[in-house]
Every structure is written in C-alpha cells, then in structure tokens.
N, C-alpha and C positions, 0 to 999 in steps of 0.2 A: 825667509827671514822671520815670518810672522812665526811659523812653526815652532820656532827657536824658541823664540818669548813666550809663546803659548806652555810649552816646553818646561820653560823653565820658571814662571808664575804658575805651574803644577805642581815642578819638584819642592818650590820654597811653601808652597801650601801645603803641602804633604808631611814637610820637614816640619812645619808649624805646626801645623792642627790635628794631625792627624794618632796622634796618642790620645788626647784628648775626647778627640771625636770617637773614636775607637770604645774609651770607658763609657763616654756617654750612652753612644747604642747599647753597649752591652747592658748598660742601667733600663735602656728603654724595652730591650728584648727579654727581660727576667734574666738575664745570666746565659740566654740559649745563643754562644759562640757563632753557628751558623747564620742566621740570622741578622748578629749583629755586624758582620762580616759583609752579608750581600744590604744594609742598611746603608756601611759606612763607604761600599766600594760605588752605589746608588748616588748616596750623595755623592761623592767624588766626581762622577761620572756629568751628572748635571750642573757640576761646579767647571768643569771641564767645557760642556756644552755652551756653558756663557761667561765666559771670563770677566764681563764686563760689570756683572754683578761682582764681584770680586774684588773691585775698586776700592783701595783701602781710602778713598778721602773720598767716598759715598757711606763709610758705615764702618759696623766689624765684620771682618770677612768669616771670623769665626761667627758671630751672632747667626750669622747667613746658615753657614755649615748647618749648624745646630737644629736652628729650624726646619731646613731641609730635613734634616737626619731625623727628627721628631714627625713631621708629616709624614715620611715614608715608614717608619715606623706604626704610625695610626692608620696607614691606610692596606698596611699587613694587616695588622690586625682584624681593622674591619673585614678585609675580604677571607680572611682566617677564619673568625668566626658566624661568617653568613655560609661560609661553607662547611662546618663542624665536623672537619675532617680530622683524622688521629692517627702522624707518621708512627707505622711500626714494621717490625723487620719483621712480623709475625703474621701469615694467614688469618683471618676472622676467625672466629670459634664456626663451629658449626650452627647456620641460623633455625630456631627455633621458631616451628608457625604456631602463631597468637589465633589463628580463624578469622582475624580482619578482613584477606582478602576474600576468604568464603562467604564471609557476612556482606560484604560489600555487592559483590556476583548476586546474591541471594535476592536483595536489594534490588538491584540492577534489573534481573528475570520479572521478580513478583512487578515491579514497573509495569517491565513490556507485556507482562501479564494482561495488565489491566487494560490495556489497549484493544485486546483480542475481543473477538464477539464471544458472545456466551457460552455459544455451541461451543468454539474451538478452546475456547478455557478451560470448559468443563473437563473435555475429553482428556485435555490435558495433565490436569489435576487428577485426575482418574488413575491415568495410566501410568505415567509417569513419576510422580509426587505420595501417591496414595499406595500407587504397587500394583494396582488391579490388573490382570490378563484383560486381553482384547474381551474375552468369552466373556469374565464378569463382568465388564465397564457397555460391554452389551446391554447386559439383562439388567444392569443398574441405570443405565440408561433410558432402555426401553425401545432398542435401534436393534437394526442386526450386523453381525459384526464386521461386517463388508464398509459397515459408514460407518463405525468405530476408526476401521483402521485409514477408511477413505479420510477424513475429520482429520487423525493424528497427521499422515502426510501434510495435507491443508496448512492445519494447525499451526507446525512445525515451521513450512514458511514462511506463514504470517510473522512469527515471534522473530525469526532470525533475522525477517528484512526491517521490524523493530529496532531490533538488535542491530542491526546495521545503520540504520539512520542514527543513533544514539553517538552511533563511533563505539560500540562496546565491539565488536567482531566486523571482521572484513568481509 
C-alpha cells in the first residue's frame, strides 16, 4: 500500500514540477541537454529517496526540487572542472614532447649524482656524459683502464640504488 502512494506522490510531482525543473537545469547546465537530463532525473531520484521532505505543509516542494537540482548542478561542475576533462568523439592530436620530462630525469640523475663519491662521479661524467672511451677517461684520469671500467660498473650501482631509493626506478 505504501508503494502505491509513494507511487503516486512521484507521478503528481513529476506532473507538477517537472517541466519547470527540466528548464531550470537546462539554465544551470549552459543549454548542454545531457546533463541537464541526468541533473533533473538526480534530483527526481533523491526526491524519490525521501518523500517526507516533500511534505507540502513543511515548505514548497518545488523550492526543494530546485535547490537540489542547483547543488547537483554545482557539484558537476566542480568535479568537471578539478578534472579538465574534454568529451570528444575524436582521438588527441598527436602529443607533442616539450623536453619537461627530459629535463625533469636530467634533474633527477644530476641529484643522485651528487650523492656519489668523487671517484665514481668523475668516471661517470667522463664516460658517459662527456663521451670519453674507457682508453681516454684512463689517461685523463691517471688510472688504468681496468679501474676505469672496474669504477663505471661500481659507479653505475651506486647511482641506480640512488635511483631506487628516490622511487625514480625499480
């Protein structure tokens, strides 16, 4: 029996308010149909959830409507735009690298650089960064090329398990 009434304190709400409510989202959504659609069927829906707000000798039921339909409204929006998302029927263009994330990495290494002992920096910077063969980062050195290359292995670990503590690589 309650269903019934429940029922039918929807259909008479629906019959009443619901053009009204209908323009209004559309006013609250810029004109965008969809929207004002899952706005109006929102409210509906939590109009539906508590009938008892609905109580024509607590208030206007339309005032209610309204307000609902406006908060649901505002809190599209807000979650709309903290997410600056952009529906389209169309793939992204193809993305274009700026060098941020290069510069960032660059950033990131020259850090874990800094951590390194002298020795394992250097060799680093040598070989790596500067270009130098083992044979010349020897003789620039002043080592022989056995602890050149012995140093870059070393080296190399050191930086990564940097690199790992940072959370920059696994």
């Amino acid at each position: 029996m309650k269903d019934v009434a429940e029922e039918a304190l929807m259909r008479a709400l629906h019959e009443e308010h619901a053009a009204a409510l209908w323009s209004y989202a559309l006013h609250l959504t810029a004109g965008d149909r969809i929207r004002a659609e899952d706005v109006v069927q929102e409210t509906l829906l939590r109009a539906w959830r508590s009938p008892s707000v609905l109580d024509q000798s607590q208030g206007s039921a339309r005032g209610w409507l309204f307000t609902v339909a406006r908060r649901i409204a505002i809190d599209g929006w807000r979650s709309a735009s903290a997410r600056s998302e952009v529906p389209t029927d169309r793939p992204p263009d193809r993305v274009v690298a700026d060098g941020t994330d290069r510069a960032v990495q660059g950033w990131l290494v020259a850090e874990a650089l800094a951590e390194l002992s002298e020795r394992h920096r250097e060799v680093l910077l040598l070989c790596y960064f500067q270009g130098y063969s083992v044979a010349d980062a020897a003789l620039k050195l002043g080592v022989a090329e056995g602890t050149v290359k012995s140093r870059t292995h070393y080296a190399l670990r050191a930086l990564r398990l940097v690199l790992e503590e940072r959370g920059v690589t696994q």
